[in-house]
N, C-alpha and C positions, 0 to 999 in steps of 0.2 A: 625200524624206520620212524614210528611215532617217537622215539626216545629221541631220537639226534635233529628232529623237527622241532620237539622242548625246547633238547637243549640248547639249539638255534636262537628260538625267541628268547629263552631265560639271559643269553650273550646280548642278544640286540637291544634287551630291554635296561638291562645292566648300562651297559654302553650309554643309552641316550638321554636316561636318567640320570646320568653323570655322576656315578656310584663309583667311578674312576678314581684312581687315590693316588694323588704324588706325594713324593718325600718332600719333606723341611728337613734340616737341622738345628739341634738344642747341642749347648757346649757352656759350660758354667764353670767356677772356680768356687771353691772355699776356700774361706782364709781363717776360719777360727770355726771351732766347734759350734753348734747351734742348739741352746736347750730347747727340748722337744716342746715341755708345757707352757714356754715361755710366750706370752699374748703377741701378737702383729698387728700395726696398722697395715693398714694399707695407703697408698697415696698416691696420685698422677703427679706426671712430670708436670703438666699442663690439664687446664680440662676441656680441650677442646674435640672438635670431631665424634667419634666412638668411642673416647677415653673414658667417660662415665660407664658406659657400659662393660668393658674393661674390667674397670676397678671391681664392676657387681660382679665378673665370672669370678676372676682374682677370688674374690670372697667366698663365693660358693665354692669354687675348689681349694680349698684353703681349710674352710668347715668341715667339708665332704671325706677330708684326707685326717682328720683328731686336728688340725691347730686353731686355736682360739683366736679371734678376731677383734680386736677392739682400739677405741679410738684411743690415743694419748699411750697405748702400749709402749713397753720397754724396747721395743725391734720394730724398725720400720721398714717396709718393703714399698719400694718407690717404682713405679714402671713409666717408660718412657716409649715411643714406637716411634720409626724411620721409613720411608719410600724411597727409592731411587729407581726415578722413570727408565724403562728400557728402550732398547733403539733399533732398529727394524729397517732394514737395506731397502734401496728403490729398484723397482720392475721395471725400469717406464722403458719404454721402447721408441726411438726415433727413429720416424724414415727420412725425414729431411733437416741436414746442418748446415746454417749458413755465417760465413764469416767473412767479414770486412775492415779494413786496415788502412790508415794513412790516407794521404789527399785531404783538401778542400771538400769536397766532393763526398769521400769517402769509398770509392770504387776503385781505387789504382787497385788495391789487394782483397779484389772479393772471391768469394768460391762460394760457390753450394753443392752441397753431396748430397744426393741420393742414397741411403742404403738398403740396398737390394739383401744381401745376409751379412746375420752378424752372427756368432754362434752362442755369446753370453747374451747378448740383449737383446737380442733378435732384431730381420729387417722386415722388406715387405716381401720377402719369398717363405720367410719362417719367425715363428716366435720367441726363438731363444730360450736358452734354460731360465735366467731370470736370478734376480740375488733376491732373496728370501732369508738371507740371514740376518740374524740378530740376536736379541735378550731379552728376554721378557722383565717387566717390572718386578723388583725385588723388595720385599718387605723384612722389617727385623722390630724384634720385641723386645729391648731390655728391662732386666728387672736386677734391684740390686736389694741386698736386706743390709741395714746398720743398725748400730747401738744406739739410742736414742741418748744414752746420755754420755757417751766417750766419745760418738760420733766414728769410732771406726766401722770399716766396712766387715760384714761376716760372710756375703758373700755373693755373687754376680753372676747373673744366668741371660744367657739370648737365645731367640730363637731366629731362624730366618727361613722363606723358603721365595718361590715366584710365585706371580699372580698369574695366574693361566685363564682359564675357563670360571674361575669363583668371582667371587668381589671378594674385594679389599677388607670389607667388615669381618664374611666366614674364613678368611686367611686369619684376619690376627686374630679373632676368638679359638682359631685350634689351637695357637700357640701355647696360652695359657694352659690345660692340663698339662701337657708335659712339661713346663715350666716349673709347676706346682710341684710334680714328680721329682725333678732335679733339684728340688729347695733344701739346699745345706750338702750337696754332694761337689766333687766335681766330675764333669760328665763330658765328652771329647767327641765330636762328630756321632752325636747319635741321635739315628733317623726316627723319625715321625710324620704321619699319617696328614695329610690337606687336603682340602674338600675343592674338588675341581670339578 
């Protein structure tokens, strides 16, 4: 009895701490071999919003993982990030519709209705299922590395996942470790860990 009482609160506390973990996905391409010792900058697309901060994980997992970090380096890795707001169905429930049409006046074609039930949006005898669908905000993290002095690309990594229950900030700071992971691979619909 005291175990399954634990293990109770260990679930509810888990739950409300939001130690809840959705998937993202990383998917990146190589296009040319990447020498391992070879120095990185790093750079923003822009530096605006979070992007300085960014750039500092970038670096710390970058160090973290053997590659050397520096400014003016032969390999530049460029990051850029994207939002696209998500959209979310209406609930609203009417009990009374009223419509009118033609005339001076505007009365030759009026009506109003009453609705007593409706079974999607409910009336005034009940409250209907309701639309509740939609898509949550979706985030994406590109990063690309090139040759500073050919200018070709060596290779191109995303992440993307939704914005649920976190912010925007702890969304795209997860992106970056596995991003770091995927650097010089190519890597196809593979899941990763977001703090919700």
């Amino acid at each position: 009895m005291r175990f399954s009482v634990l293990l109770l609160a260990v679930a509810v506390t888990l739950f409300l701490t939001g130690t809840v973990r959705a998937e993202g996905l990383i998917n990146s391409q190589s296009y040319r071999q990447i020498p391992y010792a070879t120095p990185i900058e790093v750079r923003m697309a822009d530096d605006s919003g979070d992007n300085p901060m960014l750039r500092e994980e970038f670096i710390h997992h970058l160090q973290s993982t053997g590659h050397r970090v520096a400014n003016g380096a032969p390999m530049v890795l460029t990051f850029g990030r994207h939002g696209a707001l998500g959209t979310w169905g209406s609930n609203k429930r009417y009990l009374v519709e009223m419509h009118a049409r033609g005339g001076e006046e505007g009365g030759e074609d009026a009506a109003v209705r009453l609705n007593l039930f409706n079974s999607a949006k409910g009336g005034l005898f009940n409250e209907g299922k309701g639309d509740s669908s939609g898509s949550p905000t979706r985030y994406r993290l590109d990063a690309v590395l090139e040759d500073r002095n050919t200018g070709k690309r060596l290779w191109h990594g995303w992440a993307t996942a939704s914005l649920k229950r976190a912010d925007q900030t702890a969304l795209t700071l997860s992106m970056v470790p596995p991003l770091v992971s995927a650097l010089g691979q190519t890597v196809r619909k593979q899941a990763f860990e977001t703090p919700q």
